[in-house]
C-alpha positions in Angstrom: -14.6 1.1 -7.1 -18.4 0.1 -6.6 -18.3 -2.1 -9.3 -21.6 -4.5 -7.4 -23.5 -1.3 -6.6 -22.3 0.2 -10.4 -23.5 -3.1 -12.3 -26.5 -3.3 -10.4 -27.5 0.5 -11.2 -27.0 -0.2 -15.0 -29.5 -3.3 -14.8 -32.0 -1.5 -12.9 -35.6 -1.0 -14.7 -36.9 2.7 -15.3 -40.2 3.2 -14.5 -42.3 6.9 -14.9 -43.9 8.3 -12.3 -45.5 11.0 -13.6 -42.5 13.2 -16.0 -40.1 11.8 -13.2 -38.0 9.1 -14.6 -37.9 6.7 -11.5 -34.9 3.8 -11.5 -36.1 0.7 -9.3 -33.0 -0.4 -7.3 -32.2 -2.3 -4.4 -30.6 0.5 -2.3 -33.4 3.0 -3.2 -36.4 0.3 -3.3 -35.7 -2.9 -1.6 -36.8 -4.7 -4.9 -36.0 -6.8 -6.5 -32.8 -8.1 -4.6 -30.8 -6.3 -2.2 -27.6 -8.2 -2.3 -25.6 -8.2 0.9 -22.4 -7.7 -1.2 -24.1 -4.4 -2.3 -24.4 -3.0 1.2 -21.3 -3.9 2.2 -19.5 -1.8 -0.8 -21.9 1.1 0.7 -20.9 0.9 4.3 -17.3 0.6 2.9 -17.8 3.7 0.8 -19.6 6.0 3.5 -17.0 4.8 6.2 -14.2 5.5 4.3 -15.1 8.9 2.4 -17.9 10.1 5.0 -16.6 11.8 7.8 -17.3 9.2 11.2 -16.3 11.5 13.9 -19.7 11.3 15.0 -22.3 10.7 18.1 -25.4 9.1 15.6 -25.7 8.2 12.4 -29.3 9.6 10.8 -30.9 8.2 7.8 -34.3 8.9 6.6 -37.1 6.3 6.8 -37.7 3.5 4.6 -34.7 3.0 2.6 -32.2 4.7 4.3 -32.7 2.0 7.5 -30.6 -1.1 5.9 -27.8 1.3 4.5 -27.4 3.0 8.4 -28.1 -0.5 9.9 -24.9 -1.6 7.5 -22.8 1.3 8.6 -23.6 1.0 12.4 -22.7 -2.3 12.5 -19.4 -1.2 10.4 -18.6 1.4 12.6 -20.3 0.7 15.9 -21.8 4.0 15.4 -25.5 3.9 16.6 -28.1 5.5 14.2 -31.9 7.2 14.7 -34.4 7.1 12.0 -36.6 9.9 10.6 -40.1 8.3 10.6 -43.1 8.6 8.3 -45.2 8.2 11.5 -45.1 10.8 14.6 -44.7 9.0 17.8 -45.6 11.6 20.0 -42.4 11.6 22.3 -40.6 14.6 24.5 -38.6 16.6 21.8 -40.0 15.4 18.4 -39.7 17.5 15.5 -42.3 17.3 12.6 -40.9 18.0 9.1 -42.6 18.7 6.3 -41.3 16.5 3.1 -41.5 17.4 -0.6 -39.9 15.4 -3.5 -40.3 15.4 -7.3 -43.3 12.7 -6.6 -44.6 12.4 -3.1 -45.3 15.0 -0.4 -45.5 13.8 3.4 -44.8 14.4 7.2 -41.6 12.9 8.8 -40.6 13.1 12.0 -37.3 13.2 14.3 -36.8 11.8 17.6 -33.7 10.8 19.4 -31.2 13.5 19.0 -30.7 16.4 21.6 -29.2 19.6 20.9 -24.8 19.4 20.3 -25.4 15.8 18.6 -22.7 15.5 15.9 -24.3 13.4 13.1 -23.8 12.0 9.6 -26.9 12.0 7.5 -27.0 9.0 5.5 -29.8 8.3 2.5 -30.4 6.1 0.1 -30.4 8.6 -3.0 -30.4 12.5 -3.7 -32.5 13.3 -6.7 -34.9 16.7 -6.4 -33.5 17.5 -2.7 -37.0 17.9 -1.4 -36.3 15.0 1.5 -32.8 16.6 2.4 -33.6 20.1 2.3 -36.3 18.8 4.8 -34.6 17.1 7.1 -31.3 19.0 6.9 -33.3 22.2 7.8 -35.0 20.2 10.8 -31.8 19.0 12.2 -30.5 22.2 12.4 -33.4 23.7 14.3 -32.8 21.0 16.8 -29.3 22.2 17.1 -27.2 18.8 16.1 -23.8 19.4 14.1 -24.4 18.1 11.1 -20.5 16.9 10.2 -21.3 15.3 7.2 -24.2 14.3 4.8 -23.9 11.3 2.6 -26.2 10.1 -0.3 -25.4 6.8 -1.8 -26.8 7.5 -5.2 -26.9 11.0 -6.7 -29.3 11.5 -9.5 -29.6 14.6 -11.5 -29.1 18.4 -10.0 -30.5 17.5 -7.0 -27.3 17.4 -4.8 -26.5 21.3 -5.7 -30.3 21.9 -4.9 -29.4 20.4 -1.8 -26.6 22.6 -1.1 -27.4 25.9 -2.4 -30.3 25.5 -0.4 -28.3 24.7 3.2 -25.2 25.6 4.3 -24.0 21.5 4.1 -22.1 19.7 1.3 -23.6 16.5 0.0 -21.6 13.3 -1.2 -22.0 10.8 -3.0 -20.9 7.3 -3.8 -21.6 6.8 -7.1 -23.7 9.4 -9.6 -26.4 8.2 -12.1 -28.8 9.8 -14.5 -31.5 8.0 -16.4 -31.1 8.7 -20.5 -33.4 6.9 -23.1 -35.2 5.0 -20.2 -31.6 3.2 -19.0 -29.8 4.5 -15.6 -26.4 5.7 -17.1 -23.6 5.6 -14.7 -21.5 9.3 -14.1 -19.0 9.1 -11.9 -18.3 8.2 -8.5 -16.8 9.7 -4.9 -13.5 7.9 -5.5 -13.1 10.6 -8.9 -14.1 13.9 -7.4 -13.5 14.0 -3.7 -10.8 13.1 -1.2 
């Protein structure tokens, strides 16, 4: 299962940033190639192991847009984006973001209060953007019925949920050993 998104992982290049080892990959970058076979096994994969009994999908601006654009169009499910820029509308929520190599302000618009949503992204790795946003969607007062990371890398899933009462999946899990992204496991051997 996810054998394009698997192979694609394996032949990604490993750059530092900083002491964080930082894979470049079409899902979590854009670059070099994203490969519409690629997002296809995603929307598959969230549709069919994420729970969809939702009002709005959520993904997290930039590279959680083509892999909630894919699932929409899937599921028919519209999606909202949390933005790097404040718009300055009725209801938006600021949250402060912090990751194992950026900090920044993101903000939420478009949901209301009683919203069920899945909370797509494009990879879990420190938990500093989910925490975030997690934490900011339940001050709003959406249901969060599912949260959904396409790539899990390192500890930063159970960061994740020791820190919020959610569960986060995954599709496929990675870690990056002797400057190569090393494939774990995947959704399809350690979930229903």
């Amino acid at each position: 299962m996810f054998e394009n998104l698997k192979k694609s992982l394996i032949e990604s290049p490993v750059v530092k940033k900083g002491d964080y080892d930082y894979f470049v990959h079409p899902v979590t970058d854009g670059v070099p190639l994203v490969r519409p076979e690629i997002l296809e096994e995603v929307a598959d994969g969230i549709a069919e192991f994420g729970n969809m009994k939702v009002d709005k999908i959520v993904c997290v601006e930039a590279m959680g847009i083509h892999i909630a654009t894919a699932l929409s169009l899937k599921t028919g499910t519209p999606f909202v984006v949390v933005r790097k820029r404040s718009y300055g509308l009725d209801g938006e929520v600021a949250v402060h973001q912090v990751t194992g190599y950026s900090e920044a302000e993101l903000y939420i618009n478009g949901l209301s209060k009683g919203d069920k949503i899945i909370l797509v992204d494009d990879v879990v790795s420190t938990g500093g953007t989910m925490i975030s946003v997690i934490q900011a969607l339940e001050t709003i007062g959406v249901e969060i019925v599912d949260v959904v990371a396409v790539i899990e890398k390192g500890r930063g899933k159970y960061i994740v949920e020791d820190a919020t009462n959610c569960t986060v999946k995954s599709l496929v899990k990675v870690n990056v050993r002797n400057g190569k992204v090393v494939i774990e496991g995947s959704v399809d051997e350690d979930q229903p």
